[in-house]
N, C-alpha and C positions, 0 to 999 in steps of 0.2 A: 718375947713375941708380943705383935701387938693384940692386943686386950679383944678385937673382934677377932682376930685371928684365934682365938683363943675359945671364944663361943663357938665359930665355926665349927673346930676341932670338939669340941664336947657335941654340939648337936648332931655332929657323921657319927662319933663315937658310941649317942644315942639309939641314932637309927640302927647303925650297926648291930648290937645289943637285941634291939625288938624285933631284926629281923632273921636271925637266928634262931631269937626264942618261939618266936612263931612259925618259923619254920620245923623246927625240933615237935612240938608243940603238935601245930594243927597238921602235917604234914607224915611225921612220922607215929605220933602216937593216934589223932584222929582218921587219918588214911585221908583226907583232903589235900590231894598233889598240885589239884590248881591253886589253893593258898600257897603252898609248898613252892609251888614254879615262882610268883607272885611274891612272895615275899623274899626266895635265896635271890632273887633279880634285886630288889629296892636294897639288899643286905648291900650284895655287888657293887651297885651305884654311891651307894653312902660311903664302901671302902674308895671308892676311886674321889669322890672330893674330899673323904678325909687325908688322901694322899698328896690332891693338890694346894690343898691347906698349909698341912706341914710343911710341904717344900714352901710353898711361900712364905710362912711362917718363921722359916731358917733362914733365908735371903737367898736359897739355893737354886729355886723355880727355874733359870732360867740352864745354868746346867742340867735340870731335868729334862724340859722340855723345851722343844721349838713351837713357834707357830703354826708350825706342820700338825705333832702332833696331838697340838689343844685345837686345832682343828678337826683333826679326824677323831676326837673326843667328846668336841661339841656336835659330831654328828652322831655318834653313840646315844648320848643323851636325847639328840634329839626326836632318832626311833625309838627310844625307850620311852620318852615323854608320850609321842602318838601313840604306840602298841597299850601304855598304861590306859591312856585316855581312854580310847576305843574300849579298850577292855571293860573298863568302867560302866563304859555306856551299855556294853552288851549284858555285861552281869546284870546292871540295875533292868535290862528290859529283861533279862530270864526269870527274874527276883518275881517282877511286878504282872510281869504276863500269868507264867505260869503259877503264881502265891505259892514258892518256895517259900518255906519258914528257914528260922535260921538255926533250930534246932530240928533231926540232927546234925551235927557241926560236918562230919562226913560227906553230906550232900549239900551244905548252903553254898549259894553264889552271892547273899549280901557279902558274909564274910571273904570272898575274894574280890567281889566288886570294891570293897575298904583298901585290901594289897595292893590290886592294882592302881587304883588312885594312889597310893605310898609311892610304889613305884614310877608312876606319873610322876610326882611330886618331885622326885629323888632325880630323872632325868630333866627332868627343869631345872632344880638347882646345878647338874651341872651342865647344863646348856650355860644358864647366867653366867657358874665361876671361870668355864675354860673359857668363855669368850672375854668375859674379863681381865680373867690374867696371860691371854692370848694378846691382849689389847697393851698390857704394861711390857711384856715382852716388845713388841715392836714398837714402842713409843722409846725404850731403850738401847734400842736397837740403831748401830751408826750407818746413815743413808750409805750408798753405795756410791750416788753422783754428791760430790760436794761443791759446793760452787766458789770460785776462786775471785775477789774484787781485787786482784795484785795488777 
């Protein structure tokens, strides 16, 4: 595999990882289900470009996928990117209006207003990877009209 391909795949594998464990974590043992929703969401998203990774990774991508569907991929990300943002924004003006503290963990919105940016974060990168490798797909891809100088 190649060598970015290869950080790719460690850094989904990371998020993957941190958003488990804070969902386990803040979710099930603090009782805070909006980090819980927040972060099994950014887990989701990290599983899905660690998926597009590896197939690209193998040279398999395009058996995987068509342009179709790293398109309707790139649109996933791309509501998940808006719903994180938003979210973000609404947490920090809950944070900052109301002076939520961030302890107890059970009641803070900084600490979901963080998820949700993750989650932001996580449909951006794969807004970026499916339009990318949406982008190698069809540059691979043999025209339909070919044109004939005979």
């Amino acid at each position: 595999m190649i060598r970015d391909v290869i950080i790719r795949l460690i850094i989904s594998v990371i998020g993957i990882i941190f958003a488990i464990s804070a969902f386990i974590v803040l979710s099930v043992i603090y009782n805070n289900y909006n980090v819980g929703f927040w972060s099994i969401l950014s887990g989701v998203l990290a599983a899905v470009c660690f998926h597009l990774h590896w197939v690209k990774g193998k040279g398999s991508l395009e058996r995987w996928h068509t342009e179709t569907t790293l398109r309707n991929i790139n649109v996933i990300g791309f509501i998940s990117a808006v719903s994180g943002i938003t979210a973000l924004i609404w947490y920090l003006f809950l944070t900052f209006y109301y002076k939520i503290p961030i302890e107890p963990i059970a009641e803070s919105t900084a600490i979901t207003a963080v998820w949700s940016m993750i989650c932001g974060k996580w449909g951006i990168s794969l807004m970026y990877y499916s339009h990318t490798y949406g982008s190698i797909i069809a540059e691979g891809s043999v025209p339909i009209l070919v044109e004939n100088n005979a």
